[in-house]
C-alpha positions as MATLAB code, in Angstrom:
seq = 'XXXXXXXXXXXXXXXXXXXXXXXXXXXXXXXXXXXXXXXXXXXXXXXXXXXXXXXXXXXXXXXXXXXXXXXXXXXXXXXXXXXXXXXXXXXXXXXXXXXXXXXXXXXXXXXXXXXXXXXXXXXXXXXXXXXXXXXXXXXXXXXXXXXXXXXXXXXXXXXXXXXXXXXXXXXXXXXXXXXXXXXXXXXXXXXXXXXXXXXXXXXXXXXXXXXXXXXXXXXXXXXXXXXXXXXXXXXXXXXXXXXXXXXXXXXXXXXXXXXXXXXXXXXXXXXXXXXXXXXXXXXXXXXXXXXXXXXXXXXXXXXXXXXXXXXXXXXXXXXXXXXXXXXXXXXXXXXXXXXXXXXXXXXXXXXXXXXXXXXXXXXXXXXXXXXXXXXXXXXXXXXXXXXXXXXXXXXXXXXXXXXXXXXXXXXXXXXXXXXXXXXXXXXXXXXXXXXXXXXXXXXXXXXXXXXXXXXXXXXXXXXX';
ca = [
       0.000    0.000    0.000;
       1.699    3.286   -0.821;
       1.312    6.789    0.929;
      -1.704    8.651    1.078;
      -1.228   11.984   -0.288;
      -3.059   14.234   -1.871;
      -2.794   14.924   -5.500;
      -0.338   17.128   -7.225;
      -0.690   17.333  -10.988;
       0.164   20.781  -12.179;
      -1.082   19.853  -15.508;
      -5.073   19.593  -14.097;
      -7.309   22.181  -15.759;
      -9.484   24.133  -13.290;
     -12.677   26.513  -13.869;
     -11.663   29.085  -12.457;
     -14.015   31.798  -10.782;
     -15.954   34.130  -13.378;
     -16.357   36.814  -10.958;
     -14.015   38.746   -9.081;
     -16.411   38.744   -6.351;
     -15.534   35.138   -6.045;
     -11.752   35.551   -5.223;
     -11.937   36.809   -1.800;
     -13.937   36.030    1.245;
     -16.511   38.454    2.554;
     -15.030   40.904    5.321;
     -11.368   40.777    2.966;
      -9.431   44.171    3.608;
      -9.275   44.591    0.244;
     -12.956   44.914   -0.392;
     -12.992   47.310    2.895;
     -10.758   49.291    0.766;
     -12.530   49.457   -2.019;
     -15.700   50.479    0.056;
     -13.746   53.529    2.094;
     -12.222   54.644   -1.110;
     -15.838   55.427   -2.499;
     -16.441   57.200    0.978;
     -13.583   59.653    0.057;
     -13.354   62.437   -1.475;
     -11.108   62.541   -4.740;
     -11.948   65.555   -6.214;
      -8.567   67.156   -6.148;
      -6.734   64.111   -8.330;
      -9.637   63.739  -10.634;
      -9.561   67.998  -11.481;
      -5.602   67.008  -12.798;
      -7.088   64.913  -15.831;
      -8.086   66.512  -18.945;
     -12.129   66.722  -18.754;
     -12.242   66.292  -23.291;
     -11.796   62.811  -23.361;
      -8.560   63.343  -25.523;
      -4.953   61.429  -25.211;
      -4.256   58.043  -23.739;
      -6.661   56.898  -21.259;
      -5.318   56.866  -17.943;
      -5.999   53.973  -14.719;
      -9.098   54.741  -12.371;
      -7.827   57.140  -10.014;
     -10.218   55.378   -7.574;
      -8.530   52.052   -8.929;
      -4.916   53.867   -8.057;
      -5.725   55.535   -4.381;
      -7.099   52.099   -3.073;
      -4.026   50.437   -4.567;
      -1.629   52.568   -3.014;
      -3.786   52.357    0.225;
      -4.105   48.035    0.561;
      -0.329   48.308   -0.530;
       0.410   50.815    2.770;
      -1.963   48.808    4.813;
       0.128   45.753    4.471;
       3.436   47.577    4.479;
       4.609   47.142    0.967;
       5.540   50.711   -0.435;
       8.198   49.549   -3.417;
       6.615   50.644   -6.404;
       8.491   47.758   -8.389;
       7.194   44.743   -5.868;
       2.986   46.505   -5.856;
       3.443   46.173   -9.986;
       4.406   42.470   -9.333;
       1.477   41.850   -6.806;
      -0.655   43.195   -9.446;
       0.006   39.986  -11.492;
       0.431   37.364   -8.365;
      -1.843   38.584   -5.277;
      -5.270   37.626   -5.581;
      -6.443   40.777   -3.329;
      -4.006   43.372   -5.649;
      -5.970   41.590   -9.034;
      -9.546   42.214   -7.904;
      -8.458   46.201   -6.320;
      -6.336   46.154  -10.098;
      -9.544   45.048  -11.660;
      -6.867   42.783  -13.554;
      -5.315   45.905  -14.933;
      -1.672   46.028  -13.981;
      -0.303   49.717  -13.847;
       3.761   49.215  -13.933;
       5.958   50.552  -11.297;
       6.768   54.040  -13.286;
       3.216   54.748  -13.543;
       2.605   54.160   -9.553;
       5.585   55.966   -8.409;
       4.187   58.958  -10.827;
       0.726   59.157   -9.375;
       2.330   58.665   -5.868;
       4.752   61.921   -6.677;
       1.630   63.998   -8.560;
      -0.651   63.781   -5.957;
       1.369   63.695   -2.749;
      -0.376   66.487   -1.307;
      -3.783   64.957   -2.484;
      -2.509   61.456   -0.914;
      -2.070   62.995    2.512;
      -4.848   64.889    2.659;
      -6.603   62.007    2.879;
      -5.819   61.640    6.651;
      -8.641   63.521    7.800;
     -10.940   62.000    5.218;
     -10.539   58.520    7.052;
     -10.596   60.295   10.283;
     -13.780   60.973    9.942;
     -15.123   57.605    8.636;
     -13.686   56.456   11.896;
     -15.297   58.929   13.416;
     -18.359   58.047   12.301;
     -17.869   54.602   12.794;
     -17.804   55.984   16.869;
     -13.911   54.645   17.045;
     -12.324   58.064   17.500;
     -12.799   59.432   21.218;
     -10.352   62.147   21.833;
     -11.048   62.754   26.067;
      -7.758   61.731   26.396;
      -4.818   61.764   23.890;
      -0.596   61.390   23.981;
       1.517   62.804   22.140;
       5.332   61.525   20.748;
       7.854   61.684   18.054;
       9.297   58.649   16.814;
      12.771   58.592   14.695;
      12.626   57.334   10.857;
      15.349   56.537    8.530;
      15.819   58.467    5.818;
      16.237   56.717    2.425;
      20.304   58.108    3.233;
      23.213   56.726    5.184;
      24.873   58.280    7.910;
      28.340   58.152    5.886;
      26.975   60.001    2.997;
      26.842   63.130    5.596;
      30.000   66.001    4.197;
      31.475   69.023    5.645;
      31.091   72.441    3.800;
      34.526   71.965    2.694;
      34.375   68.320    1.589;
      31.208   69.287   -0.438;
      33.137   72.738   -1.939;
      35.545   70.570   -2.770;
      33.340   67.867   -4.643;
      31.395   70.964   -6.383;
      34.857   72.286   -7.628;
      35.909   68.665   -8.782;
      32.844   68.114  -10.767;
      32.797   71.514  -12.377;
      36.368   71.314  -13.798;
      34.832   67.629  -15.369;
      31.766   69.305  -16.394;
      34.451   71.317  -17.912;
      36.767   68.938  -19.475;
      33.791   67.260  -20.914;
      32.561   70.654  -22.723;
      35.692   71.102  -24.054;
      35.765   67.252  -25.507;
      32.635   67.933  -26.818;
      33.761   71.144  -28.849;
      36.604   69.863  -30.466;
      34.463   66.653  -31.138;
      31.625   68.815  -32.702;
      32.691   72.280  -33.185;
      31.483   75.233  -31.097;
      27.969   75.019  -33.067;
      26.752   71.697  -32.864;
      25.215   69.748  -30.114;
      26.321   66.042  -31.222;
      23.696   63.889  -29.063;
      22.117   63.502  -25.667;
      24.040   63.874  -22.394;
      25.348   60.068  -21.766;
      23.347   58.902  -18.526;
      27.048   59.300  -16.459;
      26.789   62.721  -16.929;
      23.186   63.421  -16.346;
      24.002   61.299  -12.834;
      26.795   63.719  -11.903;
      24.636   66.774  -12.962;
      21.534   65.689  -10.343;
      24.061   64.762   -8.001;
      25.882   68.257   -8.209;
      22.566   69.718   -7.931;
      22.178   68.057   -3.947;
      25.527   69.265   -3.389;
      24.547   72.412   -4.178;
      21.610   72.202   -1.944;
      23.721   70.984    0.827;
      25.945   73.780    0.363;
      23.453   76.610    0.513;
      21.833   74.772    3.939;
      25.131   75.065    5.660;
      25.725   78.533    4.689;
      22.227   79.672    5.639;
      22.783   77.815    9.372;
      26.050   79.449    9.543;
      24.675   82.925    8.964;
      21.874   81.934   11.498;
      24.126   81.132   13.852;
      26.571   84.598   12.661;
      23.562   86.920   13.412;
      21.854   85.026   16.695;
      25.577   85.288   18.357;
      25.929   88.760   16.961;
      22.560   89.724   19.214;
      24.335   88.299   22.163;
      26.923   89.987   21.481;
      24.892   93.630   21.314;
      22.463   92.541   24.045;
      25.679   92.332   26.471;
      26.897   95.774   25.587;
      23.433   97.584   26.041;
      23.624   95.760   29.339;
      26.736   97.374   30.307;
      25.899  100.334   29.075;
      22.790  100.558   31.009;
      25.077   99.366   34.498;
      28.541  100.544   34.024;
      29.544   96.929   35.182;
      30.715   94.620   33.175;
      27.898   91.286   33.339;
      28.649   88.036   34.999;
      29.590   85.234   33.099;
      31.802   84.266   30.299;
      32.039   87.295   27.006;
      30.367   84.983   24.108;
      32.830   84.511   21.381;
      32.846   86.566   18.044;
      30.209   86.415   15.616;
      32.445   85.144   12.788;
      34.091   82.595   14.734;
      31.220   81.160   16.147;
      30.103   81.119   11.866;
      33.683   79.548   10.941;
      32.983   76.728   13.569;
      30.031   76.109   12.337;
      31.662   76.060    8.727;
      33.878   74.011   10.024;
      32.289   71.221   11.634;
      28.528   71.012   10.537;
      27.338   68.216    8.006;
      24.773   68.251    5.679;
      23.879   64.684    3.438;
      24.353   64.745    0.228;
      21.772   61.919   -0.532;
      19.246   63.034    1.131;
      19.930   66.914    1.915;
      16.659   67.609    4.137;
      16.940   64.913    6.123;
      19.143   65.185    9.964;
      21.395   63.421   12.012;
      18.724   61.384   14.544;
      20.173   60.533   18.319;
      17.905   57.174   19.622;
      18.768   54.942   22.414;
      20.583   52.432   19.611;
      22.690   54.704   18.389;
      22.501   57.720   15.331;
      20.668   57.787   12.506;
      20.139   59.513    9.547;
      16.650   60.722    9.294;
      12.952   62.648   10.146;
      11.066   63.238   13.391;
       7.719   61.405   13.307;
       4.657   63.198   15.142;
       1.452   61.903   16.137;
      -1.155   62.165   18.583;
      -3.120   59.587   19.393;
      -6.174   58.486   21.532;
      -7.089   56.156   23.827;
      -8.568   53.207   21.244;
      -4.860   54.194   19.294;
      -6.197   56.555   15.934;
      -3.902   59.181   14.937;
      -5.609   62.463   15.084;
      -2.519   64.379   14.242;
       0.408   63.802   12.443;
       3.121   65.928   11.238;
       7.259   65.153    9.850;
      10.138   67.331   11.037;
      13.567   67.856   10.589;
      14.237   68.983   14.271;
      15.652   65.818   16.509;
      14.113   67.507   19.342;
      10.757   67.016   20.301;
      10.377   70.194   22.362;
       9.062   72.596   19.993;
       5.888   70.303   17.892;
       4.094   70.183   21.376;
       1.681   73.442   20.525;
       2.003   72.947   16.951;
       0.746   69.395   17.757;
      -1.567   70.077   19.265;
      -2.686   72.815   17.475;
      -3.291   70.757   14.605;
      -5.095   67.768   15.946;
      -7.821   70.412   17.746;
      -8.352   71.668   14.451;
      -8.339   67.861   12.940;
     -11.389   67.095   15.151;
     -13.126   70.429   14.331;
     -12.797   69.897   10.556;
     -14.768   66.324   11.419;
     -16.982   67.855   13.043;
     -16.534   65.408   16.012;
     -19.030   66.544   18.781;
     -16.051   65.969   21.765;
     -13.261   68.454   22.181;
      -9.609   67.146   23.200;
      -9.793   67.013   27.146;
      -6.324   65.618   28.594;
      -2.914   65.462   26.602;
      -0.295   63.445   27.407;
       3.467   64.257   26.846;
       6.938   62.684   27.880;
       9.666   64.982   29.127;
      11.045   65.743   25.616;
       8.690   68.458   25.735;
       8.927   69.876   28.890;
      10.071   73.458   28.941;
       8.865   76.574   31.249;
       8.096   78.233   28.249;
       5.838   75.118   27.079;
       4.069   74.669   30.238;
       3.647   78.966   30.588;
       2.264   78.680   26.899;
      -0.850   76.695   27.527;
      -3.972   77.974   25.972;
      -7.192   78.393   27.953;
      -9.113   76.786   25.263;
      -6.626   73.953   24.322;
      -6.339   70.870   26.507;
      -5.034   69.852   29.840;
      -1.567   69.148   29.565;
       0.018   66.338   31.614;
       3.901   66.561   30.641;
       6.836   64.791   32.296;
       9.283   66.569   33.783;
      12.203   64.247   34.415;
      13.637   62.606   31.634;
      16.234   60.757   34.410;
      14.198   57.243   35.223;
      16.011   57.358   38.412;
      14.881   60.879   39.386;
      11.272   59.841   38.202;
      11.152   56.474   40.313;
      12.226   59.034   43.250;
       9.032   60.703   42.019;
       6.569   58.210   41.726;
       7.876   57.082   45.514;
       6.481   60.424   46.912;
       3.030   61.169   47.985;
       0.403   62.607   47.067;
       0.275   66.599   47.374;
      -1.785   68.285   49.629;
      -3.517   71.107   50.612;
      -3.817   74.307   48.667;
      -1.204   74.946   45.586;
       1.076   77.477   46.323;
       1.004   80.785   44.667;
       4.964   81.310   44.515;
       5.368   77.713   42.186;
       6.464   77.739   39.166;
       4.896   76.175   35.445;
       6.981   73.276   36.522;
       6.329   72.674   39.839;
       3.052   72.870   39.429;
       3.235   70.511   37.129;
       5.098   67.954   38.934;
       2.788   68.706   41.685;
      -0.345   67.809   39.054;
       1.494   64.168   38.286;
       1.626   63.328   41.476;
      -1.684   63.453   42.269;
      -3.772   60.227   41.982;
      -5.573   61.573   39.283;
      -2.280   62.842   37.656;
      -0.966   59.577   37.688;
      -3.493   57.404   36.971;
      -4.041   59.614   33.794;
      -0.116   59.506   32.813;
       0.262   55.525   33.227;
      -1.696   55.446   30.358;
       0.571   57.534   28.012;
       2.892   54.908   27.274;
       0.332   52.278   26.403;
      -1.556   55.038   24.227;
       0.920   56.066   21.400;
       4.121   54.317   21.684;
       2.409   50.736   20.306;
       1.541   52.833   17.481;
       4.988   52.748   16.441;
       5.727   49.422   16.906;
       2.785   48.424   14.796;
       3.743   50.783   12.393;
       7.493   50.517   12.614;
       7.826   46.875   13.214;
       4.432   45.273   12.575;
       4.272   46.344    9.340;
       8.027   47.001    8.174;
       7.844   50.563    7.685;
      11.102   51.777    9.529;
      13.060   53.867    7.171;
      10.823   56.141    4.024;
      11.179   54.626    0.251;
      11.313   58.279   -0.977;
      13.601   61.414   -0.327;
      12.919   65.045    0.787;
      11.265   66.436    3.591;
       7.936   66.971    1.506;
       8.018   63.363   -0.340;
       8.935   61.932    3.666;
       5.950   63.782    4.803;
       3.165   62.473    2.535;
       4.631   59.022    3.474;
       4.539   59.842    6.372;
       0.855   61.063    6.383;
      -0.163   57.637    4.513;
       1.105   55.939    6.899;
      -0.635   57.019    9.569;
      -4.220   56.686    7.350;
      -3.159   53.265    6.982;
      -2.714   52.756   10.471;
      -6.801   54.527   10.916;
      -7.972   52.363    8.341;
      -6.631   49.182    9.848;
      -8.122   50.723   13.039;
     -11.599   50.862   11.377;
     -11.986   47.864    9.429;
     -10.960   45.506   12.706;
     -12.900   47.524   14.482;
     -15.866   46.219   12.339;
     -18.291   49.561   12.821;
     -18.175   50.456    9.233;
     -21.948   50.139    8.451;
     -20.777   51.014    4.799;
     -18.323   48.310    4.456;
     -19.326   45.323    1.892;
     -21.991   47.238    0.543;
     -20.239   47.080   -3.210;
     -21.004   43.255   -3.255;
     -24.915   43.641   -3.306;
     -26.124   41.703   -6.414;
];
């Protein structure tokens, strides 16, 4: 008696399913998709389409959006590997309609309508609002590092990159003068050779990294020059020379800078990013989140710190909910000590929320914190922005609100991050970065919603 296996004959014939309808089960992402996308509105990419019905007929935007979105959603944002899913994934066939746009057609529509693309953020935050997922009593805010589509050893001094500038001039050169006693003063000859066209885009981020080092460095030249003139009002006004060290000279505080700052010539927006493993070349990642862990607000900077998006932050997800129309106002924000200033704390607007902000980024000097009691009694007039807040966290209220920071927004970048692969951007420049960015976190919403399950408008395309 032999083994009992099933059958394996590559050469059977099968009837395959007629109907796309038929691929996937009911309840698939994909046809969630395809039901949110018809929720949104699209008006902005349609209006860049001619309206006569002339030239080649382009893909469904509809068809593209909810592509790009199921592609997100499962953390595949190479435009090369969604063109091959388009021929071998079931769910990317039936969102494709069998059509399969190739990968310089989706990284086009993905560049023409970046702004369009992130806009959509608060067109999802509303279907989840709707849906009765977004409750924004309490929310947290943090920033998150991301890798920049750049190495850390493609970062150059303003001399190293005057130098390469110089270097590829003088070739730009030689080559022109090839060319001339090739063709003669008057003729053209052909095309650029793709070597050349290379070193002209790469002289061109060069020249961008240039220019950022020289504007920092006459930043840097006039904010030392005010010291420098604040200091001698002051002892003009006293007749005593002030306390303290005499700041250093405008100019040489600009040559250090010269000197020693770097700027990335891959990836010239992007920053050197300190995290707890080490540097990294990169963007600051925003977002604040709420309880049931929906973005309300997100936002991509080039700052490492953290300290100055906490307003701005803010700012934008109260005006987030207001564009939704969502009947609760933020209540309670949460913040870790990276944005904990005096001026932060002083800053707080009488209609924005209650802030809740760490004040110790030391974990020993917090445990120390936590050991203390609870405050009583009246607060005292004399504290400070700071003290008062430390008095708040230590409150029972205070802390039972802050425990729940950490289990608020920081899972939101693991399952971003790690759950879904999306650690370093596919794209360069601040702006590209940001629309990532922003799709992203709309991916993240709409994976929110649809395991949620309160769409009432999902699998409604399926009736008949």
């Amino acid at each position: 008696m032999g083994y009992n296996f099933l059958s394996c004959d590559r050469n059977q014939l099968y009837l395959m399913p007629p109907a796309l309808q038929d691929w996937l089960p009911e309840g698939d992402l994909a046809w969630f998709l395809l039901d949110a996308v018809a929720q949104m509105d699209l008006t902005a990419i349609e209006e860049t389409y001619r309206r006569d019905g002339w030239g080649q007929a382009a893909y469904d935007p509809t068809m593209m959006v909810a592509l790009l979105l199921y592609a997100y959603c499962l953390g595949e944002r190479s435009s090369r590997q969604i063109e091959r899913l388009c021929e071998r994934d079931i769910a990317f066939r039936v969102i494709a309609a069998n059509q399969r746009p190739d990968h310089t057609t989706l990284a086009r529509f993905r560049k023409t309508h970046e702004t369009a693309l992130a806009a959509l953020f608060t067109d999802v935050l509303r279907l989840c609002a709707e849906a009765g997922v977004v409750k924004v009593g309490v929310v947290a805010l943090d920033g998150t590092k991301i890798k920049a589509d750049a190495a850390l050893a493609a970062n150059r001094t303003a001399g190293a990159i005057t130098a390469a500038v110089h270097e590829m001039l003088l070739e730009a050169q030689g080559a022109d003068d090839a060319e001339d006693r090739l063709y003669g003063t008057q003729r053209r000859g052909d095309e650029l050779p793709k070597a050349l066209q290379t070193r002209e885009s790469r002289r061109a981020r060069l020249q961008a990294c240039q220019a950022r080092l020289q504007q920092e460095a006459e930043v840097a030249q006039t904010t030392q020059q005010a010291k420098h003139d604040t200091r001698q009002a002051e002892e003009a006004v006293t007749g005593q020379k002030p306390r303290g060290r005499k700041p250093k000279a405008a100019q040489v505080v600009a040559d250090e800078i010269t000197a020693t700052a770097k700027a990335n010539v891959t990836d010239p927006d992007s920053r050197i990013m300190k995290t707890q493993s080490g540097d990294v070349q990169g963007y600051n990642a925003q977002a604040v989140v709420t309880a049931e862990q929906v973005i309300v607000a997100a936002e991509l900077t080039q700052q490492a710190n953290d300290l100055h998006q906490l307003h701005p932050m803010l700012t934008q997800a109260r005006e987030n909910v207001q564009a939704i129309d969502h009947a609760q106002a933020i209540g309670i924000a949460l913040a870790d000590a990276g944005y904990c200033s005096e001026a932060n704390l002083t800053e707080m607007v009488p209609e924005g929320p209650e802030l809740l902000v760490a004040t110790n980024k030391d974990w020993k000097q917090r445990k120390a914190q936590r050991d203390q009691p609870p405050p009583r009694g009246r607060i005292p007039k004399c504290l400070t922005a700071r003290e008062r807040m430390d008095r708040a966290l230590l409150t029972k209220r205070g802390r039972r609100l802050y425990k729940r920071r950490g289990q608020t927004v920081e899972p939101v970048f693991g399952q971003i991050k790690v759950g879904r692969g999306c650690d370093r951007f596919m794209r360069r420049g601040e702006q590209a970065c940001a629309s990532e960015w922003k799709l992203l976190c709309t991916t993240h919403n709409l994976l929110k919603l649809w395991r949620s399950g309160k769409a009432s408008w999902a699998n409604q395309h399926r009736g008949g």
